[in-house]
Steps between C-alpha positions, in 0.01 A plus 500: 500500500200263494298376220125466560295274306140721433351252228638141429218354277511441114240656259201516749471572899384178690408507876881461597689685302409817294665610134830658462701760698764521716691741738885596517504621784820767533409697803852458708649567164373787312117543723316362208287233339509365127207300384541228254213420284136612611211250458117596606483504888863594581372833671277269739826303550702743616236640753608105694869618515689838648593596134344919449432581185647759495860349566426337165715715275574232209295239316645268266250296262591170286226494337189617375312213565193555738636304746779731585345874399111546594605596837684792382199747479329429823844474702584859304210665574455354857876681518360789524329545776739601689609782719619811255807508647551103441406555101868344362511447121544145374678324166343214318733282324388201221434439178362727237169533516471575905481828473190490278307238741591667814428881341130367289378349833541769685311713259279314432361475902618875571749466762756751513773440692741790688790348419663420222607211286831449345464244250850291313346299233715231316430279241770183362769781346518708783622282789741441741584781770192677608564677783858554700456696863802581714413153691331270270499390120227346299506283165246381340524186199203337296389191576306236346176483537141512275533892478785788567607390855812631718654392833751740689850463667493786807856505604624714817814668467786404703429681890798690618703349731415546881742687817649271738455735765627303789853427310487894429430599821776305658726658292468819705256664238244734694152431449356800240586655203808311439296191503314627270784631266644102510140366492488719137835349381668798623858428657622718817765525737413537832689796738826266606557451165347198427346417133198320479417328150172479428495168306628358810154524644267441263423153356496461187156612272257189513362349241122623363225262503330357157146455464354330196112537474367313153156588346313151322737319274636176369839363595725736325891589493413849588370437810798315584689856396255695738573271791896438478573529872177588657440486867148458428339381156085557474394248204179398415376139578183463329549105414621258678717205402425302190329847343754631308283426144182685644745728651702596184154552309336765744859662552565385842767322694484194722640489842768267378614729277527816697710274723706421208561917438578556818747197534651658166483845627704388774230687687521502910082465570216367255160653602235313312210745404208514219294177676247369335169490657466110465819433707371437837666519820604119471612594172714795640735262651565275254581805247786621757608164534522378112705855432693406838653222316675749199548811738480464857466831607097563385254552668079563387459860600035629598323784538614777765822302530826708604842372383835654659729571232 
């Protein structure tokens, strides 16, 4: 499970880092991708990285700010040219009103697409679980920021536990289907008699891992709520120390502050993201280091950047 980083800018692309979107990147998992958020020039990002298109099964949006939706139709439409036989249908997750961008710009410059899109629209009322799988669990909460904003808590469900085959093995059990009967929780006695209990093999179910990804907000309590526990917690950094006037009037967070949620949170990583263009590289390292002092664990995520979860 890897997180890469597609688009770390804030409002506009600048030379280093382009506008919102990022990768969950589930292939060992489940064999799939889920984009979060989809700013102009994502498609173009993800031709620098291994990610296929058509792996991308999910996309989750924040927003409907530009910043983070006017890639959608190009990275939709550029979808489709694919083999026939790699056509996979796709659902959009966000706020109301994505359907109705995504659907008029596509009519609007005639593309049809061979696939089709599942759309889950939410507003304020309708939050909370949006989407349970056999493996994985999704919540969404509203934020606060200068218009209807989310951020998401993906959490994996607990993996089974796995065979000790070596301890099983020296207990005299034959390699084949009776491994496979204990490996399934099954017990068995061998011919001399001998009973074999499953749970005696298997460790126990491990824990799922958390991922909190938040869309453009202030500091808020319900982030905190999203990121309870996360091994990895995406927050936006668009101001730096000293901002947090400027930052509370345009809706944004400062770096200090993210720290602070994620020290609350009693999150595991901080990955600073949302960058404004006039931070420089100088700057960079003085952001990590002021949140450094609140949460240690942080760290200033750019463009095309891959993050083991």
């Amino acid at each position: 499970m890897d997180i890469q980083f597609l688009g770390t800018g804030a409002g506009q692309p600048s030379k280093a880092r382009n506008v919102s979107s990022l990768a969950l990147k589930l292939l060992d998992e489940i064999n799939e991708v889920w984009l979060f958020d989809c700013g102009e020039a994502t498609q173009n990002q993800i031709l620098e990285t291994t990610i296929r298109p058509r792996k991308v099964s999910k996309i989750f949006i924040t927003h409907l700010h530009g910043d983070h939706i006017f890639g959608l139709p190009g990275f939709l439409s550029s979808r489709a040219f694919q083999a026939n036989e790699e056509q996979t249908d796709l659902d959009i997750y966000g706020p109301v009103g994505i359907k109705s961008f995504v659907m008029t710009s596509l009519h609007v410059s005639g593309s049809r697409l061979p696939y089709r899109i599942h759309f889950h629209e939410f507003d304020e009322h309708s939050l909370g679980k949006i989407l349970e799988t056999d493996k994985f669990t999704v919540y969404a909460e509203a934020l606060d920021h200068t218009i209807f904003c989310v951020g998401y808590r993906i959490m994996q469900k607990d993996l089974e536990g796995t065979l000790d085959a070596d301890k099983l093995k020296a207990a005299g059990v034959p390699f084949g289907p009776l491994f496979g009967q204990v490996k399934n929780g099954q017990d068995v006695t061998l011919e001399d008699g001998t009973k074999i209990i499953a749970a005696d093999y298997i460790s126990a179910p491990r824990p799922g891992k958390i991922i909190t990804i938040l869309g453009d907000t202030r500091k808020t309590d319900a982030s905190v709520r999203l990121g309870v526990n996360a091994d990895v917690l995406v927050h936006e950094s668009t101001y730096g120390k000293g901002d947090e006037k400027i930052a509370k009037k345009h809706g944004h967070s400062t770096n200090m502050q993210a720290a602070e949620v994620a020290r609350e949170a009693g999150a595991k990583r901080l990955l600073l993201n949302h960058i404004s263009a006039r931070f420089l590289s100088k700057d960079i390292s003085q952001l990590r280091k002021d949140a450094a002092t609140v949460f240690e664990k942080v760290h200033v995520v750019k463009d095309l950047e891959e993050v083991e979860i």
